[in-house]
C-alpha positions, -999 to 999 in steps of 0.1 A, spaced: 0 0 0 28 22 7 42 18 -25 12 27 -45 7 58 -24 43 63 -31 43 60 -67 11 81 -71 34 113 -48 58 109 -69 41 106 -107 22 133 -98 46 163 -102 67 142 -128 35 149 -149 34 184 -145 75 182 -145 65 169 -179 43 190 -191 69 220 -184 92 207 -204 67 202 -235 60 239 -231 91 248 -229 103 230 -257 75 243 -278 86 281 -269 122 268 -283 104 259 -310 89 288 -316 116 310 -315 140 290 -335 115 292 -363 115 331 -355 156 332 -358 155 311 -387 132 334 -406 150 367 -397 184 354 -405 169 339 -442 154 373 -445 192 388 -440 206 368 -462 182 376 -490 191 412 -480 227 405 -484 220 388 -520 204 416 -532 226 443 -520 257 421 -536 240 416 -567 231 458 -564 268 464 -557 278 442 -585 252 459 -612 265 494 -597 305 486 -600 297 471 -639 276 501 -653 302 525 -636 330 507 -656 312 504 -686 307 544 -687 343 552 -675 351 529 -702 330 547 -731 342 579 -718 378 575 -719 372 557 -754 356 592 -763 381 615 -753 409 593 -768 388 595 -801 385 629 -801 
């Protein structure tokens, strides 16, 4: 009989122990997810600002290009 009594002291709070954990876990979760999407949505910052800074350095070379073509023509 003591052992049942026992037992039941003891499962009692495991179960809520339990259940912490759970919630817990799912409030990791949660915020993983949340880190994950910020850092994807910095990364496709960084793309684009690369692929801007690699568009911006071309067209600036192409037109120091046509101008010194120009003035060597002239």
């Amino acid at each position: 009989m003591k052992n049942k009594k026992l037992q039941k002291l003891i499962q009692k709070p495991l179960r809520f122990h339990h259940q912490d954990i759970h919630e817990e876990l799912e409030e990791i979760k949660e915020q993983l997810n949340y880190v994950i999407c910020q850092m994807q949505v910095m990364q496709q910052r960084i793309d684009e600002q690369q692929q801007d800074s690699v568009l911006r350095v071309s067209e600036h070379d192409d037109t120091l290009r046509g101008q010194n073509f120009g003035l060597g023509s002239k």
